[in-house]
N, C-alpha and C positions, 0 to 999 in steps of 0.2 A: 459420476462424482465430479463436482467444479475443480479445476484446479487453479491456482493462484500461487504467482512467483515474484516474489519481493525483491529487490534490485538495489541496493545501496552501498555508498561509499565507506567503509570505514568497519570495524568489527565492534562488540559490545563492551565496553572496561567493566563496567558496575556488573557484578552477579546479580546485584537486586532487580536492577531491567533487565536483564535476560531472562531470570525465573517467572517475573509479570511476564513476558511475551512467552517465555514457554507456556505457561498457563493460559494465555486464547489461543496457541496453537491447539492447544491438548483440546480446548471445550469447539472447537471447530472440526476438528479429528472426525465426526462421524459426516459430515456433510462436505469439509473441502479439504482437499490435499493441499498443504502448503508447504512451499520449496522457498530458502529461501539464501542468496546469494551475496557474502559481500565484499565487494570490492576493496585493490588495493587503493587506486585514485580512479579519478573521473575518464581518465582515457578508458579502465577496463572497464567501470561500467556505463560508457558509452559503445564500445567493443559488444558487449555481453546483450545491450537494448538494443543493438540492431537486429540481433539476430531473432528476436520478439516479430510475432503479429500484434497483435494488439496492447499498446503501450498506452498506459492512464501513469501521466509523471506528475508528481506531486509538484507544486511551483506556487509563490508568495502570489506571483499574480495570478494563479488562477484561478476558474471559477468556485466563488465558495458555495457550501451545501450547508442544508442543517440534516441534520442525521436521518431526519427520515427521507431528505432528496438524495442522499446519499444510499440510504438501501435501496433505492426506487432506481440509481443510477447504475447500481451495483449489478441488480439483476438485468436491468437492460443490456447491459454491456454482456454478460453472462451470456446471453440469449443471443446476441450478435456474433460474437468471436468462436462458439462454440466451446463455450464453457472453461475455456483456459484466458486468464488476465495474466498480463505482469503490471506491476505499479514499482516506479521508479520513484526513489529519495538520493536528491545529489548531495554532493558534502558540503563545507566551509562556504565554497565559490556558487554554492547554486547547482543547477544542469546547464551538462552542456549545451549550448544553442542548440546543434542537433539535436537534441532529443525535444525541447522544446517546440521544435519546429515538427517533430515528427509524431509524438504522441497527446493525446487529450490534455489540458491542462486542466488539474483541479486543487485547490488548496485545501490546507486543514485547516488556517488560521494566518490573519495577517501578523499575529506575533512570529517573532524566528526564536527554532529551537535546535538544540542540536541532533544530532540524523540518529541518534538512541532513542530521545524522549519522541523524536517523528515515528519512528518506528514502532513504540509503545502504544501512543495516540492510534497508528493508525490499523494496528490489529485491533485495538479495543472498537474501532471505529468500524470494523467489518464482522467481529463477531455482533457488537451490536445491530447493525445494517442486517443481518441472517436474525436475529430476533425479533425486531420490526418488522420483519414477511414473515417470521411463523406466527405473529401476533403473541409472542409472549409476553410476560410480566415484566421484563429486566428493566424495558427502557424506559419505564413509569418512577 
């Protein structure tokens, strides 16, 4: 089974995003375990990312993907690290340089959003990446 460990600063306010994210947690449930951590400030989860092998930190500058370079990236990376990713979301201020220096850099979007609606985005953005390799219907 993949596992995937989520990293961010800050906890959920809205129930309504948290029930959306619990809901691709659950439709991911038979193929990827996911963990997911969040920080008080950016000292803890820079603290929390080092102790990661393999770090892909979400960043405005990073390289953008369209969804299906992003499943194709997904599984790459999968198949490298041995099956366990963490993906880091910093807060207000960004990531800390270290982590930027340390892990992949990739974007969702050159819009900025706050690290709930990133966290929203980017589980819908990995269940769909796991339906574009089984070739399902969703992403049509």
């Amino acid at each position: 089974m993949l596992k995937l460990k989520i990293l961010s600063v800050g906890k959920t306010k809205e129930k309504w995003l948290e029930d959306a994210f619990d809901e691709y947690v659950k439709r991911l449930r038979p193929i990827i375990q996911v963990e997911c951590q969040w920080a008080k400030d950016s000292a803890q989860l820079l603290e929390w990312a080092q102790k990661e092998a393999h770090l892909i930190c979400l960043d405005p500058a990073g390289k953008l993907l369209t969804s299906e370079q992003f499943a194709a990236f997904l599984e790459s990376s999968w198949q490298k690290s041995g099956s366990r990713l963490t993906l880091v979301i910093g807060g207000a201020e960004g990531l800390p340089t270290e982590l930027k220096q340390q892990g992949q850099l990739i974007s969702l979007s050159p819009l900025t959003f706050t690290h709930q609606i990133t966290r929203l985005v980017l589980i819908e953005q990995i269940y769909r990446a796991t339906e574009i390799n089984k070739g399902s219907q969703y992403h049509k």
